[in-house]
N, C-alpha and C positions, 0 to 999 in steps of 0.2 A: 650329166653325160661325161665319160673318160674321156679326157685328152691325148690323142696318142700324139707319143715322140716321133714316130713314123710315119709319114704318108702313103704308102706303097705296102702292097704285101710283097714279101719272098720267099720262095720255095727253098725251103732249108732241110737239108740234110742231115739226120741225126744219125749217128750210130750208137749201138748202147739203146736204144730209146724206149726197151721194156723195159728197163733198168730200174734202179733204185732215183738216181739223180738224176740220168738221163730223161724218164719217164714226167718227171715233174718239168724238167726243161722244154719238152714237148707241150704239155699244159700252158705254160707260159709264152712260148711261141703263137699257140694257136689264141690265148686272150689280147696280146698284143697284133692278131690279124694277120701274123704269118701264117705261110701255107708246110708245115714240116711233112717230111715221108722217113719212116723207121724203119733202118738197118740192122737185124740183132739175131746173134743166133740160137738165141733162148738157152745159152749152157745158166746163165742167171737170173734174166732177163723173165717176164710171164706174160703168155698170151693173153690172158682173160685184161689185162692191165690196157692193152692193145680196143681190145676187143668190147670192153665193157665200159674204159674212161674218156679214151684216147682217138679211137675211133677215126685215124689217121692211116694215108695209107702204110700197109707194113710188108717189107719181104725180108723172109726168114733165109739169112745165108751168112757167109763169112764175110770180113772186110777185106781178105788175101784173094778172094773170087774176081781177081779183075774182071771177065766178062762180064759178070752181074752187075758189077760195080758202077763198069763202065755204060751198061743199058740203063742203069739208073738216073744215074749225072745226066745223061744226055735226053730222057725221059722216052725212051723207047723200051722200057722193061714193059710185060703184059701186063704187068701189075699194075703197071701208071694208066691204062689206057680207060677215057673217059672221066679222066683227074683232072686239075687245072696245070698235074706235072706234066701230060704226055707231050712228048715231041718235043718240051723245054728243057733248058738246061739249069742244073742244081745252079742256086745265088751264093749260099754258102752253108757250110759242113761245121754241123758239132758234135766234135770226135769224144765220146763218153768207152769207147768199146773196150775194154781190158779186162783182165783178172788184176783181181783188189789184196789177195788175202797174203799177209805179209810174211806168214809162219811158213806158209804153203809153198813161197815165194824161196825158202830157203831149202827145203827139203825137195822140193823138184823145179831148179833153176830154168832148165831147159825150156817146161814148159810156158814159161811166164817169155821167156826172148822171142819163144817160137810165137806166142802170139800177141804179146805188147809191141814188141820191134819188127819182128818178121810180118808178121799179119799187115802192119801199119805199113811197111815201108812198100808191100805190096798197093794197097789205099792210096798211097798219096803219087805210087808210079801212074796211078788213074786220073787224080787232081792235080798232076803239078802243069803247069804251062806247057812245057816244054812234049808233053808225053798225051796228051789231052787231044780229043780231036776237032774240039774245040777253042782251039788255042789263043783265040783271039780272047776267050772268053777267061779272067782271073775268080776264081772261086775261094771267097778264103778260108779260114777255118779258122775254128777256138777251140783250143787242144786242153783234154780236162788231165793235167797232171796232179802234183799232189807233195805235202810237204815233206813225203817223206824222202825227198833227194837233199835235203836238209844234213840226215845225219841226225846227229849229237850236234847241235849252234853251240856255238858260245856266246853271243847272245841272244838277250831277252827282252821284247819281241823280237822277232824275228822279219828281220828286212831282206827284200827279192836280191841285194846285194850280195846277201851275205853266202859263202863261198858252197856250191854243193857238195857235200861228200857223203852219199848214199852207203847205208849199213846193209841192205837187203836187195838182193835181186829184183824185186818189186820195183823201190825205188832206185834201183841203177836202169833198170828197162823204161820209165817214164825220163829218164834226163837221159839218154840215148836219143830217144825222139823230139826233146827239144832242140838238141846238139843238130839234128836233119833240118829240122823245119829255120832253123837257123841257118844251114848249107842251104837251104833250095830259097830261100829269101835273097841271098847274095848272089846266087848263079841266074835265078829264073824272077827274081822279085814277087817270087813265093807271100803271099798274106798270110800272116798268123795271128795269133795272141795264143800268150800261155795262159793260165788258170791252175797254181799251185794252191790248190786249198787243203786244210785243217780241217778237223771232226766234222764229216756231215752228220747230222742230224734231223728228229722232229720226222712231219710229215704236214700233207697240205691243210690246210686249214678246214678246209670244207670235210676229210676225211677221205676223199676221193682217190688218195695217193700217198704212199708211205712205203718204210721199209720192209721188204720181207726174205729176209737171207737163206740160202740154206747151204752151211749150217750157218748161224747166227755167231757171228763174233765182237759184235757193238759192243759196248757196256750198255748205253742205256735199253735198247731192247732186250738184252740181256736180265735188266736188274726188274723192268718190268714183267719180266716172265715168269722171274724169282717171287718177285709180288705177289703173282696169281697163280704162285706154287708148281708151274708150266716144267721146270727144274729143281732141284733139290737145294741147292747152294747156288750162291754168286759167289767168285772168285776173286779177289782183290790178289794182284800180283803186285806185291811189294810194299811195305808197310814201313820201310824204314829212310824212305827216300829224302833228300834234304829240304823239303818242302814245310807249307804250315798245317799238316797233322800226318804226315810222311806217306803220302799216296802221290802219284804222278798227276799232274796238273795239265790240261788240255784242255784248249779250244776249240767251244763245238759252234758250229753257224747252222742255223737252219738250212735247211734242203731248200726250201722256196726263196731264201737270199739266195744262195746258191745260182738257182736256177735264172733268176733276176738279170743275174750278174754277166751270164754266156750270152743271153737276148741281148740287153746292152754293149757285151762287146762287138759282137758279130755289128749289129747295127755301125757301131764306130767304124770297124773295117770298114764295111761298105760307102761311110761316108770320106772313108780315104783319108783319118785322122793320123793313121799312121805311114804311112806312104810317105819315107824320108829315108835317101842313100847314105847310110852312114852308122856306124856302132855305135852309137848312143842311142838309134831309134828302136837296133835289134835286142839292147838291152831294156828297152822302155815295153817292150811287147810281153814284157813278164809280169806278170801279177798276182803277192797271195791275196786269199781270201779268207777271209776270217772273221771274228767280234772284238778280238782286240783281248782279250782278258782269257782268263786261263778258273779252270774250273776242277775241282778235287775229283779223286773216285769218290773217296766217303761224304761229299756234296751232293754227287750223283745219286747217290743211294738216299741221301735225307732226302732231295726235291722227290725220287719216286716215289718214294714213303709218306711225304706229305701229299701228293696230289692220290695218291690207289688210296690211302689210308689204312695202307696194309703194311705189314713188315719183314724185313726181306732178312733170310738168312743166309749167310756169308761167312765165306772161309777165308782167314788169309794163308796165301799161297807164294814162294820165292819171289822174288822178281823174274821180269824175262826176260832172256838178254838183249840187249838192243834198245829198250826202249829208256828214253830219254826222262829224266827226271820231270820238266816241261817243255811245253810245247804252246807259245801262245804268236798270233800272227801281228807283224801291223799292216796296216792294211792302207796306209793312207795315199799310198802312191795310186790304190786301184779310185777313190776317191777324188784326187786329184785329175786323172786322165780320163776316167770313164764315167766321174760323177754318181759312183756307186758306194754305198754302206749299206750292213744289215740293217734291218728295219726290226727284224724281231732278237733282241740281246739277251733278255731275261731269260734263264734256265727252265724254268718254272713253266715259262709258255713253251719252248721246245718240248721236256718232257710230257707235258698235258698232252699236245699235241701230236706225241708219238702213242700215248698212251689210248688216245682216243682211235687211233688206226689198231692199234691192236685189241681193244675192246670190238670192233667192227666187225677185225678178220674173225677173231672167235665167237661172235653171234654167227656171222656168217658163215666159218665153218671154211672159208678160203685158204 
């Protein structure tokens, strides 16, 4: 019999939760005995995901919908009624809800502030203490940002220390909303945790949950598509980079550490680990996430290769601007405070494991 770390269920609020990452975090919630309800407005996100794994409750709307928002938290939405949410109030909120796509992020700016910053800053005008109609009540949240308010490091790994300086509208809109959740911690003693993580990847183990972009911009599902000939070429951008066979070097963590990682935090929240007046605690609320080690494109392509037993044709193609020679996390401070590390490191078992979700979709036909 499992041991939970938890003795209590909590209604937790996901947003994102037909997601890629979000989705799995929802699975993980409800094995550890929480009770989650999914906010998503399906621009990414898939019902059938909702519908066929998840099986939680779901309302389809924006996170800038204050009324929805706010019938939600407080568990008066129709949707909650005859749940164990109705008439309760959200325990705590995991914010997964953004546009991800970095190129996208550059060619139509506005859209990414309007809904990373804007959208959010609507959201948390519903959860923050001070705005809340339940005010007595502190809800916290674990905010899914992301490494790429990093920049270009100068070093390697990369520690939560080390200085932000975001290349991409993407990532200036995720450090924007930590820069808040920061403001409403010192005004209203706002609860948070950050979650800057590196490559997700992989899918669930079981096969029940995995990636499915549209359009697809990973490498590895990418290279496995190439495998099963799905595309004509894989693209390797950049071939001459100062690395050890000149392809850009990234760390990828499974999606189920990943999702591990936000149930763990949240739980900490709630146990009030971080509840301390003072800038050294605001800076302790941050955390990457990661495997620690950094992985080639032309690695990538051997493990697909070796696990399809197919082989993938490939082009190389310029660099792209922006992107960072490496990119590897440390991770030890999330270890230290939350008592979390990947559990799955090996490339080999990511790729299998994403490979085996997309052998699924395509019997399935999903």
């Amino acid at each position: 019999m499992e041991i939970r770390s938890w003795d209590f269920e909590v209604r937790v609020l996901v947003t994102g939760g037909a997601g890629y990452i979000g989705s799995h975090a929802v699975k993980a919630l409800i094995e550890k005995g929480h009770e989650p309800v999914i906010v998503d407005n399906l621009v990414y996100g898939h019902k059938f995901v909702v519908d066929k794994v998840l099986k939680t409750p779901f309302i389809n709307c924006s996170i800038g919908d204050k009324d929805i928002i706010s019938k939600i938290v407080n568990g008066t939405h129709k949707k909650l009624q005859n749940t164990v949410h109705e008439n309760k109030v959200i325990e705590g909120v995991l914010h997964f809800a953004a546009f991800t796509y970095v190129g996208e992020s550059v060619q139509k700016p506005i859209k990414y502030y309007q809904n990373n910053v804007i959208e959010t800053i609507n959201f948390l005008d519903v959860l923050c203490p001070s705005k809340n109609s339940t005010s007595n009540n502190k809800i916290p949240l674990v905010f899914s940002s992301t490494c790429a308010i990093y920049g270009n490091p100068k070093g390697i790994p990369i520690k939560e220390i080390s200085s932000p300086n975001p290349i991409n509208p993407y990532g200036r809109s995720k450090l924007i909303v930590e820069n808040i959740l920061s403001d409403l911690n010192k005004a209203y003693n706002f609860e948070f945790l950050i979650f800057r993580y590196f490559n997700a990847a992989g899918a669930s183990p079981d096969t029940s949950l995995g990636e499915l972009h549209e359009p697809e911009t990973h490498l590895i599902p990418l290279a496995i598509m190439a495998a099963f000939d799905e595309i004509d070429n894989l693209k390797i951008f950049g071939t001459d980079y100062d690395t050890k066979d000149g392809t850009c070097i990234r760390d990828y963590i499974h999606v189920a550490d990943l999702a591990e990682a936000h149930v763990m935090g949240l739980e900490k929240l709630l146990e009030g680990k971080f509840r301390k007046d003072n800038e050294e605690y605001i800076n302790q609320r941050i955390f990457n996430l990661g495997n620690g080690k950094g992985v080639s494109v032309r690695e990538i392509i051997n493990s697909v290769e070796k696990i399809t037993g197919r082989s993938i044709n490939y082009v190389e193609d310029a660099r792209r601007i922006g992107d960072p020679p490496i990119l590897i996390a440390d991770y030890k401070k999330a270890k230290e405070y939350l008592g979390w590390e990947p559990k799955i490191k090996d490339i080999d078992i990511i790729v299998k494991h994403a490979c085996n979700w997309y052998l699924k979709l395509k019997e399935q036909k999903l």
